[in-house]
Each structure stands twice: as structure tokens, then as C-alpha cells.
C-alpha positions in Angstrom: -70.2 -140.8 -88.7 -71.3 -138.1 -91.3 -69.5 -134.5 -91.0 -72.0 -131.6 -91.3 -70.7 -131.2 -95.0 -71.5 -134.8 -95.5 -74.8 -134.5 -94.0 -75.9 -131.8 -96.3 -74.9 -132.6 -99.4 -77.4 -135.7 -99.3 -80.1 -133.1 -99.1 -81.0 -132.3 -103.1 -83.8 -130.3 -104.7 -87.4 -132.8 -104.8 -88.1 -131.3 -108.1 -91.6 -132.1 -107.4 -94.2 -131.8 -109.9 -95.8 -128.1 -110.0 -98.9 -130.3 -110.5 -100.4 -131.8 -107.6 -102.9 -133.5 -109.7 -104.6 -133.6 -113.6 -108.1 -134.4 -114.0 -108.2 -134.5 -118.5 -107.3 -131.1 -118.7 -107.9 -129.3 -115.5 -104.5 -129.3 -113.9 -104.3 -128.7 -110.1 -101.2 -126.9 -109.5 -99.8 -126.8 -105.4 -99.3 -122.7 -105.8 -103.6 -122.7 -105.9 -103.5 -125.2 -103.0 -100.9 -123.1 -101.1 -103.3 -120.2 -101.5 -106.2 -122.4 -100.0 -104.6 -124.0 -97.7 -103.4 -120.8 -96.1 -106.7 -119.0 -96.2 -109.0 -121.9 -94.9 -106.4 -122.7 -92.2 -106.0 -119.0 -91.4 -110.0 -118.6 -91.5 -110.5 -121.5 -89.0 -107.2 -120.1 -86.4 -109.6 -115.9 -87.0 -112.9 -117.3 -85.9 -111.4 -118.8 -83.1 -109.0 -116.1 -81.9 -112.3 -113.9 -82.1 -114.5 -115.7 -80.5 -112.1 -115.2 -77.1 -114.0 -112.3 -76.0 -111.4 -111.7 -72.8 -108.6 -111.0 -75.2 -110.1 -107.9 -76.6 -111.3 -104.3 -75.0 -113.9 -104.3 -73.0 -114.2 -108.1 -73.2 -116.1 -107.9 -76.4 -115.1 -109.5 -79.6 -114.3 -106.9 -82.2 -116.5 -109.6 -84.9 -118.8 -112.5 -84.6 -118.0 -115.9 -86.4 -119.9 -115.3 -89.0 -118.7 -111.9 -89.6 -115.2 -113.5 -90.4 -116.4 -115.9 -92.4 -118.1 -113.3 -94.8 -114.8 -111.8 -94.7 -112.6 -114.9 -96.3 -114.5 -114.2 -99.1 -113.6 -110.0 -99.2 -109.6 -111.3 -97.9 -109.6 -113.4 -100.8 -110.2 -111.2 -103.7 -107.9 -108.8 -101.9 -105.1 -111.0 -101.8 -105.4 -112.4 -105.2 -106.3 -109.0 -107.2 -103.9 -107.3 -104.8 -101.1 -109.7 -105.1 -100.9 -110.1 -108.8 -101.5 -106.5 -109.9 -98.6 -105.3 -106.9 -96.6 -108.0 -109.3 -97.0 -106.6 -112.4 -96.4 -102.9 -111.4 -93.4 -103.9 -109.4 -92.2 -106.8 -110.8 -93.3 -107.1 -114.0 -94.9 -104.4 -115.9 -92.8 -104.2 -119.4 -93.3 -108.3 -119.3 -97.0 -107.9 -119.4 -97.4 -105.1 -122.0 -95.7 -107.2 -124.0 -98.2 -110.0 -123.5 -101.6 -108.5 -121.3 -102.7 -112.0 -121.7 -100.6 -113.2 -119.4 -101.6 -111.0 -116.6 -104.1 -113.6 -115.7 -101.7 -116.7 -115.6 -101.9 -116.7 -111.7 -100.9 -120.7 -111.9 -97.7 -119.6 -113.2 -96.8 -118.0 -109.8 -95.9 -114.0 -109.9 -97.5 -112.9 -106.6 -96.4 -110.0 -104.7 -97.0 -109.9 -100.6 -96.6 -106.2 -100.7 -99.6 -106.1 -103.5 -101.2 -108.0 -101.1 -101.0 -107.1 -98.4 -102.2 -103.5 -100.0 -105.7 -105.4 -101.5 -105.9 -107.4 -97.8 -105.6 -104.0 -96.1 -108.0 -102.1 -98.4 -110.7 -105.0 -98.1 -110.1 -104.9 -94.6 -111.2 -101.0 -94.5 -114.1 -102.0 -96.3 -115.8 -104.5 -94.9 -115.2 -103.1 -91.5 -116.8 -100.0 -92.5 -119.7 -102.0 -93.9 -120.2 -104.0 -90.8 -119.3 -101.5 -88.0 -116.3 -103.2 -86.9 -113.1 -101.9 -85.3 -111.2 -101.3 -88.4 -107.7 -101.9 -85.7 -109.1 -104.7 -84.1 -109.9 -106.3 -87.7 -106.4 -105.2 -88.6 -105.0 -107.6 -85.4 -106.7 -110.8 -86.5 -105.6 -110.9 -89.6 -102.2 -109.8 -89.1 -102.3 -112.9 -86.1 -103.4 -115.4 -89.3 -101.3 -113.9 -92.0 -98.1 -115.9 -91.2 -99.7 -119.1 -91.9 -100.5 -118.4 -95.9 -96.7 -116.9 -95.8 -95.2 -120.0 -94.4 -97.6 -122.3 -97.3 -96.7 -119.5 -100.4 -93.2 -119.9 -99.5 -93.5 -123.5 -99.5 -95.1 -123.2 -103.2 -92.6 -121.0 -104.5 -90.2 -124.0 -103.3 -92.4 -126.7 -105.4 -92.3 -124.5 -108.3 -88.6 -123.8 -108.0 -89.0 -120.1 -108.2 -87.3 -117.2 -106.4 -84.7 -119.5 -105.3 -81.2 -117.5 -103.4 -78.1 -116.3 -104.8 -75.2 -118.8 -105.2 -73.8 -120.2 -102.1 -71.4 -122.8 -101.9 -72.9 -123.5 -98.1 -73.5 -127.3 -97.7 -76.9 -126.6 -97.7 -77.1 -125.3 -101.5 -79.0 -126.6 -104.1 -79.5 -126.6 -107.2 -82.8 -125.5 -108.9 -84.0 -126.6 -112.4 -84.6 -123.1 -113.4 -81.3 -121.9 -111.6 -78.7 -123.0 -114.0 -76.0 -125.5 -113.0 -75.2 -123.4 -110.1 -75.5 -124.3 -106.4 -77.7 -121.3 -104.6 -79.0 -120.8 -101.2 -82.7 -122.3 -100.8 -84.1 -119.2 -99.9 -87.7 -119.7 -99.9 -87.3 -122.1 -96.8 -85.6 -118.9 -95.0 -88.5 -117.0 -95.4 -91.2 -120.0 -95.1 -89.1 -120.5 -91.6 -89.1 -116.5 -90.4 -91.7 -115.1 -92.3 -94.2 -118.2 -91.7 -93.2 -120.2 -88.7 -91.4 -118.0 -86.2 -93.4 -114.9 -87.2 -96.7 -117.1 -86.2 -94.6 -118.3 -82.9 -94.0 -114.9 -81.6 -97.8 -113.3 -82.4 -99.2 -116.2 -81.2 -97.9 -116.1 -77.8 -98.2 -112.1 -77.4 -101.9 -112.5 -78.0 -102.4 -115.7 -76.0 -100.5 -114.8 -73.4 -100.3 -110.5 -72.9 -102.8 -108.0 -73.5 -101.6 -106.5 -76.8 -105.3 -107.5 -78.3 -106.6 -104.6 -75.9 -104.4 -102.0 -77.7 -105.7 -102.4 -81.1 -103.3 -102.0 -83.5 -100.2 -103.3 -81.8 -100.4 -107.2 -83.1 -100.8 -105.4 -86.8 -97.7 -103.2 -86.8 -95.8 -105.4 -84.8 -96.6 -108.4 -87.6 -95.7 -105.6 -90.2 -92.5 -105.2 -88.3 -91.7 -109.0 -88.5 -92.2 -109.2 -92.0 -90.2 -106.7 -92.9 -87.5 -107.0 -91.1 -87.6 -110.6 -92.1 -88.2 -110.0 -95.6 -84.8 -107.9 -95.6 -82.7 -110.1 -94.3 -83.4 -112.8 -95.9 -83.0 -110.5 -99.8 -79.4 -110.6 -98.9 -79.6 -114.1 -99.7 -82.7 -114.6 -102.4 -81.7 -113.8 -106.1 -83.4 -110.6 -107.0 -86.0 -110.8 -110.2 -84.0 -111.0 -113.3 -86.0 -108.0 -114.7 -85.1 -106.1 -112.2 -81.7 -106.8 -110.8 -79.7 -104.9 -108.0 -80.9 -101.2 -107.8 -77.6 -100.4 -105.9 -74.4 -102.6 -105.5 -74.7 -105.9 -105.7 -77.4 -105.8 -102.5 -79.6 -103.6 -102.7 -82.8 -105.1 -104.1 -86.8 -104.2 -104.9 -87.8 -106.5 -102.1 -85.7 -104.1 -99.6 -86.9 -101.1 -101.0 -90.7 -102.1 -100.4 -89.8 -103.3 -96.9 -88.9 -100.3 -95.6 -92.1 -97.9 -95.7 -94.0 -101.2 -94.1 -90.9 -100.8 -91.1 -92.1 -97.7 -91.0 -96.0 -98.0 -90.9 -95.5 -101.2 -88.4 -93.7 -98.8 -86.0 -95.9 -96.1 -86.1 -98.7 -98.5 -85.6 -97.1 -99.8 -82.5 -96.6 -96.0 -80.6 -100.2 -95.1 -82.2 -101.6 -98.1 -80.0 -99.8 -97.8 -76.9 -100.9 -94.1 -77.2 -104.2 -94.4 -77.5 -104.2 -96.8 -75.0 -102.5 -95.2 -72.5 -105.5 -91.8 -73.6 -108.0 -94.6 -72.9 -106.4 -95.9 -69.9 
């Protein structure tokens, strides 16, 4: 019988093709398909979640069906534009003055969440403005879907062999094309696993199955609180961007830094809900 050791060390990096598929010279890459995959996915799980009027104050959906499908298009641009300009200022900014061109090599990876999440959030104000929606109860929904295009960017970042973890010697390890001949901790899979799956888990069955819907705003911090408590753990394992490096010690990382206002912000969501609920009540 195999020891654990044994076990793991059968387990190797794929090194699957960043590619999915070439037609002449348009080349689909499986980052783009991550990105579709998790927004048509996440679409279908919002229209259903708000067409459950029961869940929501007052009974009444805070958005039609249609409503959220005119908003994939307004979540899209958000995340994308978001997510690669949050990149370059936090990531990446004396990269691209060097080359501007390659600001728009999206296919390449170099996608912030915390960009993101900014251009989601600030789409989000928007449209709901523009369609008379509950700006919290918008917030909810999309916080209840935004673990699903986590868990599939994560598993993109994997493909492309990017952002992999520091070196480990766990039995676990692997080693990455891009990572030198060193063995390091596969840490996209730790945050496809918490920041994807589990986070999904736990929202999924506080909306199903307790009434947080009815205090808009709750789902949305309390999703803000997963990530970024997530998101910080798993830095002490991820490598940090080589442009960057540690900002203190040999843990302290950009990742953590941005994590901690969302902490904030998801908390004070939280109170700010069950406060205006308990005004309301």
C-alpha cells in the first residue's frame, strides 16, 4: 500500500496547453473561457436566485430576469476594465509604462480581483440607479454568484501556471514550468478550493436556508468577509509578484494589504444590515 508521501508525489503539474483551441490564427486561450464560464454560469445561478421572490423583503424580487440579464453585460465590462486596470496600478504599473501596449494583452493573464471587484461594485451602483433597483439587494446576488468565476479564474491561473505558492517541500508540491526547478505549494487550487468552492457552500446555504436575503447587505459583506479572510491565508503560502516582493519580512504581501480594508467594508456591511433591519423590524 502507498504511504501518503508515496501517494502524492505521483501527483505532477498537467502542464496543459494555455490554448484550449487554434482556429488559423485566432487562438482560444482557457483564461477567456474561465472568464465565460464563470459569468454565464454565475448569470444562470442570479436569475434564478432572483426570481425566488420569498427570499427577499417584502416577498418581492429586488430585479426581474431580464433586468439581470441586461446586467451580465454592465458586470462584464466592470470586471474586465476593472480587473486589469486594478492590475496595472497594483501590480504592474512600471511594467506597462515601459510597454502601454501591453496593457491590453488580457490573454496573457494579469487580473486583479480587488480591481474587480471595484469595476463590479461601481457597475453595480450604476445600473441599479438606472433601473431603480435596491442598490444592497443587487449587491447580495452578486456577491451569492461571485464565488463561481473565483473558483474557474483560479483554475486558469492553474492552466497557465501562474501565481503558483512559495517553495514547500509538502508531498503535495509541484513544480511549475515558470517556477524554476523548485518544488512550491500549488496555491491556486487553495484559493480555487476556499475562495470558489467553500465560499459558494457557505452563501449558498445562508440564503437558501435563513433569512439573510431580507437584510440586504448581509450576503455582500459577509462574501467580502470570506474572501478576504481567505485571500490572506492562503498569501502565506502563494509567492508574491516578483515586482513587488514582500513589503515587510518575508510575509507580508500586496495581496494582504488589499485584503484588509475589504475585512473592513465586509464587517461594516454586516452591522449596517442587521441595523437597519432591526430599524425596519
Amino acid at each position: 500500500m502507498l504511504s501518503a508521501a508515496a501517494f502524492f508525489s505521483l501527483i505532477a503539474y498537467p502542464e496543459i496547453n494555455p490554448v484550449a483551441l487554434s482556429i488559423g490564427p485566432l487562438a482560444i486561450r482557457w483564461y477567456g473561457l474561465a472568464y465565460v464560464a464563470g459569468i454565464m454560469l454565475g448569470w444562470v445561478y442570479a436569475r434564478n436566485l432572483a426570481a425566488k421572490a420569498t427570499l427577499w423583503p417584502g416577498d418581492k424580487a429586488p430585479a426581474t430576469r431580464e433586468q439581470i440579464d441586461d446586467f451580465v453585460v454592465w458586470a462584464t465590462l466592470g470586471i474586465v476594465l476593472g480587473g486589469r486596470l486594478g492590475y496595472i496600478l497594483f501590480y504592474d504599473l512600471g511594467a506597462i509604462l515601459a510597454d502601454p501596449l501591453s496593457a491590453f494583452a488580457v490573454w496573457n493573464g494579469g487580473m486583479s480581483f480587488h480591481g474587480g471587484f471595484l469595476g463590479a461594485t461601481f457597475a453595480m451602483i450604476l445600473f441599479a440607479r438606472k433601473h431603480g433597483i435596491r442598490i444592497w439587494s443587487l449587491f447580495d446576488i452578486v456577491a451569492s454568484v461571485a464565488p463561481i468565476g473565483l473558483f474557474f479564474g483560479r483554475i486558469a491561473n492553474f492552466i497557465n501556471g501562474e501565481l503558483w505558492g512559495r517553495i514547500t517541500d509538502v508531498p503535495w508540491a509541484m513544480i511549475f514550468p515558470t517556477g524554476g526547478p523548485f518544488t512550491r505549494h500549488p496555491s491556486q487550487l487553495y484559493e480555487a478550493g476556499l475562495e470558489g468552492v467553500a465560499t459558494f457552500l457557505v452563501l449558498f446555504l445562508i440564503t437558501r436556508f435563513t433569512r439573510v436575503l431580507k437584510m440586504p447587505g448581509f450576503t455582500a459583506g459577509f462574501f467580502v468577509c470570506l474572501y478576504a479572510a481567505s485571500r490572506i491565508f492562503v498569501e502565506f503560502f502563494r509567492e508574491p509578484d516578483e515586482q513587488i516582493g514582500y513589503l515587510a519580512g518575508n510575509w507580508l504581501t500586496m495581496g494582504m494589504i488589499l485584503s484588509l480594508p475589504m475585512l473592513a467594508a465586509g464587517i461594516w456591511a454586516m452591522a449596517r444590515a442587521k441595523r437597519s433591519a432591526a430599524d425596519a423590524a
